[in-house]
C-alpha positions in Angstrom: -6.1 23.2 -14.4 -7.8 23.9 -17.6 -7.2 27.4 -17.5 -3.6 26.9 -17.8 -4.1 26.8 -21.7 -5.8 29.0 -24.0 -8.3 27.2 -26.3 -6.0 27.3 -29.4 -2.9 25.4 -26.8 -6.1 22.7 -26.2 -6.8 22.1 -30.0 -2.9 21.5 -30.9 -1.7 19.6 -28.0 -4.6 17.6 -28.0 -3.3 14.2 -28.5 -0.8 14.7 -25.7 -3.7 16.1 -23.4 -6.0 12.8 -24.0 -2.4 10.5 -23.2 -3.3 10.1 -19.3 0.4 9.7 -19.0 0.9 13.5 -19.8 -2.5 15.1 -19.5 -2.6 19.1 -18.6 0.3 18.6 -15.9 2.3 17.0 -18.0 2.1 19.5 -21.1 2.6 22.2 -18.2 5.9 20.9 -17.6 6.9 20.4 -21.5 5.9 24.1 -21.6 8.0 25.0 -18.6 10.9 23.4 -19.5 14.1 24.7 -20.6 16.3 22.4 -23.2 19.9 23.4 -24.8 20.3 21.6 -28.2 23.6 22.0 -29.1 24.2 21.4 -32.9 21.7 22.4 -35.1 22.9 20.2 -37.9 21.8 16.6 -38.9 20.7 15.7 -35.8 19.6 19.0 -34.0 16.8 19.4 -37.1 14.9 16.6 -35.9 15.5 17.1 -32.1 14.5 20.6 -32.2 11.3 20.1 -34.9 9.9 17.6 -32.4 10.4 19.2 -29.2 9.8 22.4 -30.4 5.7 20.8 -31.9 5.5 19.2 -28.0 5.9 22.2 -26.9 8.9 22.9 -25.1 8.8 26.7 -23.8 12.5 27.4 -23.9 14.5 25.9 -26.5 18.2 27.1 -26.9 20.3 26.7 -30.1 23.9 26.1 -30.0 26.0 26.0 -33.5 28.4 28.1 -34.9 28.2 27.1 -38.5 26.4 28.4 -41.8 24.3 26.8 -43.8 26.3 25.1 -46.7 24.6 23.1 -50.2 25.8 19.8 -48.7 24.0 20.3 -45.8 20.6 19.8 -47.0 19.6 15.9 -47.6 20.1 15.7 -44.4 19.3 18.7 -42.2 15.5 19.1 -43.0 15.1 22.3 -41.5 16.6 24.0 -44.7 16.3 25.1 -48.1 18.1 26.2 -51.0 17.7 29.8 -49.5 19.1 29.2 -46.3 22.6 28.1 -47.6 25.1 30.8 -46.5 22.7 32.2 -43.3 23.9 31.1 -39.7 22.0 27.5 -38.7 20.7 28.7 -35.6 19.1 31.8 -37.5 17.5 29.5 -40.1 16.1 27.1 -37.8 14.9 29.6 -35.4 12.9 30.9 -38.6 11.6 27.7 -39.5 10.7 26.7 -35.8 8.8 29.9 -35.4 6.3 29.0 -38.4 6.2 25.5 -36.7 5.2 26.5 -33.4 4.9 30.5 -32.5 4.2 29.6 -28.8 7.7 28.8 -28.1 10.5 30.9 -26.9 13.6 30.4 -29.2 17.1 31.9 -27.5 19.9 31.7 -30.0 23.5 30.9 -29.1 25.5 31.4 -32.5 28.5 30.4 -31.0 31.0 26.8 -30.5 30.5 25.3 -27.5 34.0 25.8 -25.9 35.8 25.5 -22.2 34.6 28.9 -22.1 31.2 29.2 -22.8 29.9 25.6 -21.8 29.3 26.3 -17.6 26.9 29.3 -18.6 25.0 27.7 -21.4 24.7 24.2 -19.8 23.7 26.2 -16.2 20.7 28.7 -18.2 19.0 25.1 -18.8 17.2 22.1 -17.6 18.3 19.4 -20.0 21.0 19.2 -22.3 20.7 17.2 -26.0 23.7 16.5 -27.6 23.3 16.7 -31.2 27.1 17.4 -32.0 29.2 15.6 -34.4 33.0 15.3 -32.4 34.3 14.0 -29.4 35.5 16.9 -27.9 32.3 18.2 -27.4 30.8 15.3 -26.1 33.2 15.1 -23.4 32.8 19.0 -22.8 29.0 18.5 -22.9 29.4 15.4 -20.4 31.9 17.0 -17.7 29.5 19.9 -17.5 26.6 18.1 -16.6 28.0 16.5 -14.7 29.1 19.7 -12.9 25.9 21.3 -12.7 24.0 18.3 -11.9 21.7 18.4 -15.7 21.1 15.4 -17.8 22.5 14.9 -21.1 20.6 13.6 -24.1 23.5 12.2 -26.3 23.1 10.6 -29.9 26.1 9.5 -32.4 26.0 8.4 -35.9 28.4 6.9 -38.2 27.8 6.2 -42.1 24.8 3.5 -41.5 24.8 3.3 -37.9 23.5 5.3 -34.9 23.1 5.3 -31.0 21.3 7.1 -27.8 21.8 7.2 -24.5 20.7 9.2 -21.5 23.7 10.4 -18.9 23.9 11.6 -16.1 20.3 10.7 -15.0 19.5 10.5 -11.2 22.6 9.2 -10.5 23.0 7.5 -13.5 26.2 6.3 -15.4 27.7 9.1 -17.4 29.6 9.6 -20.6 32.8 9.0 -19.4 31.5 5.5 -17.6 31.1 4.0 -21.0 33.6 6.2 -22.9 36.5 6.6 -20.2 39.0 8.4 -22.8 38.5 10.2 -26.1 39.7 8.3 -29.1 43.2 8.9 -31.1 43.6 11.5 -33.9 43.6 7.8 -35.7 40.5 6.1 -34.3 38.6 8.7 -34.4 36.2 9.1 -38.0 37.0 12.5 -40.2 33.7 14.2 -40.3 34.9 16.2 -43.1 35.2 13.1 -44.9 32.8 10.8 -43.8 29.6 10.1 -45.5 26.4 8.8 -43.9 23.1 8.1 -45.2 20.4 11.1 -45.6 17.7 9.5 -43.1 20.0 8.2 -40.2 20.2 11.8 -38.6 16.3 12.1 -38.6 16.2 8.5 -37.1 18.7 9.0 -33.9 17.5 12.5 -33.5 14.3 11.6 -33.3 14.7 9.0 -30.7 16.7 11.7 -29.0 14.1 14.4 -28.9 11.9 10.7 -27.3 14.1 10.6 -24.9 14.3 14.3 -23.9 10.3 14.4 -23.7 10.7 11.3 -20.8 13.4 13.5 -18.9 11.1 16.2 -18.6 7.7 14.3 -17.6 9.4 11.5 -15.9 8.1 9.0 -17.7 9.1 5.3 -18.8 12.4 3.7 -18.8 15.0 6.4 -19.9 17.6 4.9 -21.8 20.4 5.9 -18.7 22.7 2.8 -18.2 22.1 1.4 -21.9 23.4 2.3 -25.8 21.0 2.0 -28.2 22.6 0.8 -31.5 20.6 0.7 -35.1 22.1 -0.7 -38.3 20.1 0.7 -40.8 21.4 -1.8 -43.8 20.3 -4.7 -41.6 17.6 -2.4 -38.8 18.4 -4.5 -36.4 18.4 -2.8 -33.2 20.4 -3.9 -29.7 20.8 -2.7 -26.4 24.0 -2.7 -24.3 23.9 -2.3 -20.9 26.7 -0.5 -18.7 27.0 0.6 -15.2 28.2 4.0 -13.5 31.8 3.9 -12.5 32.6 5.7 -9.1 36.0 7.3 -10.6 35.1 8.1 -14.3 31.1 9.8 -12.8 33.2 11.9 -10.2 35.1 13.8 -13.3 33.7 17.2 -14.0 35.1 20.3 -15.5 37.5 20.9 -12.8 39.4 17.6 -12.5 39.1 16.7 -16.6 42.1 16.4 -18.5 41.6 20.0 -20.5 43.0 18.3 -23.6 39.9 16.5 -24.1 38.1 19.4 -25.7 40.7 20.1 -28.2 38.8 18.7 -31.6 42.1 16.9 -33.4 39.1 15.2 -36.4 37.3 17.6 -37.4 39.0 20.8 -37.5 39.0 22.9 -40.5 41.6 22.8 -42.7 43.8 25.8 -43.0 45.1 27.5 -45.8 48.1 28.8 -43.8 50.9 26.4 -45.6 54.2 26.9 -48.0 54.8 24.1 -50.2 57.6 21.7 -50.2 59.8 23.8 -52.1 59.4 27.4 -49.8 60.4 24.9 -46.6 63.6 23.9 -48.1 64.5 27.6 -48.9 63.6 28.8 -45.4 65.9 26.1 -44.0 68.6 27.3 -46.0 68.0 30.9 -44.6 70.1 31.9 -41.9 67.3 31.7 -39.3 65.7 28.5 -40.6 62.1 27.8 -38.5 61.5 24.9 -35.9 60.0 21.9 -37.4 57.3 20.3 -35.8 56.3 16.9 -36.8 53.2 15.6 -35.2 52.8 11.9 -36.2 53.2 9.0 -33.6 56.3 7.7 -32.2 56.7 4.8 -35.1 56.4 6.5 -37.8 58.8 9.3 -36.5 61.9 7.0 -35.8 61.4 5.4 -39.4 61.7 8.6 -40.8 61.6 12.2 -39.8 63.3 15.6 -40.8 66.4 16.4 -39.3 66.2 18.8 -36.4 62.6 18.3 -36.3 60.9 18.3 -32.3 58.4 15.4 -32.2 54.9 16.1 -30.6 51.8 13.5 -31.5 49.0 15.5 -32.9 46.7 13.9 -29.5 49.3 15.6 -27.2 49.3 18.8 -29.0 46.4 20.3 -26.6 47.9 19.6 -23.3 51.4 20.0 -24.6 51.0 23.1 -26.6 53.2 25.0 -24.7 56.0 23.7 -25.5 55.9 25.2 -29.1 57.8 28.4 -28.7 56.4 31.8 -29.7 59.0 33.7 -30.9 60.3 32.3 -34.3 58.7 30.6 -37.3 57.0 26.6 -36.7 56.3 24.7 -39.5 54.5 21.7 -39.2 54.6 18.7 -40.6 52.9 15.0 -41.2 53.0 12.6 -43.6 50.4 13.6 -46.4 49.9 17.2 -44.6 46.6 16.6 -42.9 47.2 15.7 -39.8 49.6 18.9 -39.8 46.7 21.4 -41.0 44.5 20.0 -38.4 47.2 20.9 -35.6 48.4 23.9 -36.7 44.9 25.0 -36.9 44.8 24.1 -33.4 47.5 26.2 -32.1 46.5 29.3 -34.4 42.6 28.8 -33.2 42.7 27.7 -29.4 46.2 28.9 -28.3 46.6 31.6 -30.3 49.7 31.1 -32.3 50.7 33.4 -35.1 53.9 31.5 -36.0 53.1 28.1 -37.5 52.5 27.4 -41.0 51.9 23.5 -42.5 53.9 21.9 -44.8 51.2 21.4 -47.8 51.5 17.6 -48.8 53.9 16.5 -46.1 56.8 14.2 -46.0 55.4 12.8 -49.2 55.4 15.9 -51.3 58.7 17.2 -49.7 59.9 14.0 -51.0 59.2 14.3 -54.3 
């Protein structure tokens, strides 16, 4: 067995060699096993820095995004130098100098209906280090698909949680999280703050938990949530059990509209102000108006003519927006419009929809 590692793999993975819990055959499995991080942002620095010094053979990066200044307090794997480069480039880098033994396969790219079944089906384990729900749910139903475990972690100003799915029969995401949230519920990452160290802390518990999947060893956290507060760090466990309807759902039988990201999207710069709507309406082919608040708000007030369609029925609904003459969206402040026409430009491919900068409020005015 000894010959399985050179003498310079002996001298680094040393400690984990003398644990009688990993020894030689359990390092050969770290080494042999594949692992998709996807999100290389607050949480993916610590999961990959850790798993990539146990020694994981294949790591895969998943993101999409750059580099950006505001980035840094909290994604450790970067510098002032890094800001502008693709994440998954400048962590690869820095991962290298951490451990050259590694292989290091690079997926620049959003996890989407379209790419998830060939990423999640190239690996072993899957850690979930993303920052929206859509994701997570894509992430989940894909696992579940291709029979892999998911490594999931969350974390929300001061607070953070783990949990293991869709582990040897396990409960999955969907047994403790049936349904996505509402545009409303759900937390604006763009606007959200959270405290430097709380990534590094839920990451690192993540990257804990991936290490177990792969050696098989302890009590994986599959069936329970753990929370930390880190104003109070206090720490609790909740325990929940695998439902037979919500574990059956996979990416075949989800509802599709649940990896439509109506929180976090970007927000477009495709808009006409208050004043440019009322001109266009005045034109002799005036656009459709599109308002996508909820129901209440809509009957309180809305503008006349205008189609109503909830910004969380947008996805599965989309094709009710027609194609062929100008949209123009609207909310009340002209968020909540961005995000959707966004939406329809990005995922369905519409060329016709501008928002209305500012909203009801502005147009007011």
């Amino acid at each position: 067995m000894s010959s399985l590692f050179s003498a310079p793999e002996r001298q680094r993975y040393r400690r984990h060699l003398q644990l009688a819990e990993i020894g030689e055959a359990g390092q050969l499995r770290l080494r042999q096993a594949r692992v998709l991080v996807v999100g290389a942002g607050g949480l993916g620095c610590p999961i990959l820095q850790y798993l990539a010094a146990a020694g994981v053979g294949t790591l895969g990066l998943a993101d999409a995004d750059r580099v950006e200044l505001t980035n840094l307090p909290r994604q450790i794997l970067y510098g002032p130098a890094d800001v502008g480069r693709l994440k998954v480039e400048a962590a690869a880098s820095a991962l290298r100098h951490l451990n050259e033994l590694n292989t290091y396969v690079l997926h620049p790219e959003r996890v989407s209906p379209a790419n998830v079944r060939a990423l999640v089906a190239a690996y072993d384990v899957v850690v979930d280090g993303s920052d929206n729900f859509p994701t997570r749910y894509l992430l989940n139903d894909a696992c579940v698909s291709l029979g892999r475990p998911l490594v999931s972690g969350a974390i929300y100003k001061f607070e953070g949680q783990v949990s293991v799915f869709n582990y040897q029969d396990g409960p999955t995401y969907r047994c403790l999280f049936p349904e996505p949230p509402g545009a409303a519920e759900a937390p604006d990452c763009n606007t959200t703050g959270v405290l430097n160290v709380l990534p590094g802390l839920i990451g690192t518990v993540q990257a804990t938990e991936a290490v177990k999947v792969i050696l098989g060893l302890g009590d994986v956290l599959s069936g329970r949530l753990w929370v930390l507060d880190t104003l109070t760090f206090q720490s609790r466990t909740l325990r929940f059990k695998r439902d037979a309807v919500q574990s059956a759902i996979n990416l075949d039988t989800a509802n599709a509209a649940d990896y439509f990201d109506v929180s976090c999207a970007p927000i477009t710069p495709a808009s006409l102000t208050a004043e440019e709507l009322r001109q266009q309406l005045a034109s002799a082919a005036p656009p459709l108006l599109l308002d996508v608040r909820g129901p209440l708000e809509f009957q309180r007030r809305h503008l006349p003519g205008a189609l109503l369609l909830p910004l969380p029925e947008l996805a599965a609904r989309a094709t009710e927006v027609p194609r062929t003459r100008p949209v123009v969206v609207y909310c009340q402040s002209g968020v909540r419009s961005a995000r959707a026409a966004e939406l329809l430009r990005s995922e369905f491919g519409y060329d016709n929809v501008l928002s209305l900068s500012g909203g009801l409020e502005e147009y007011a005015e």
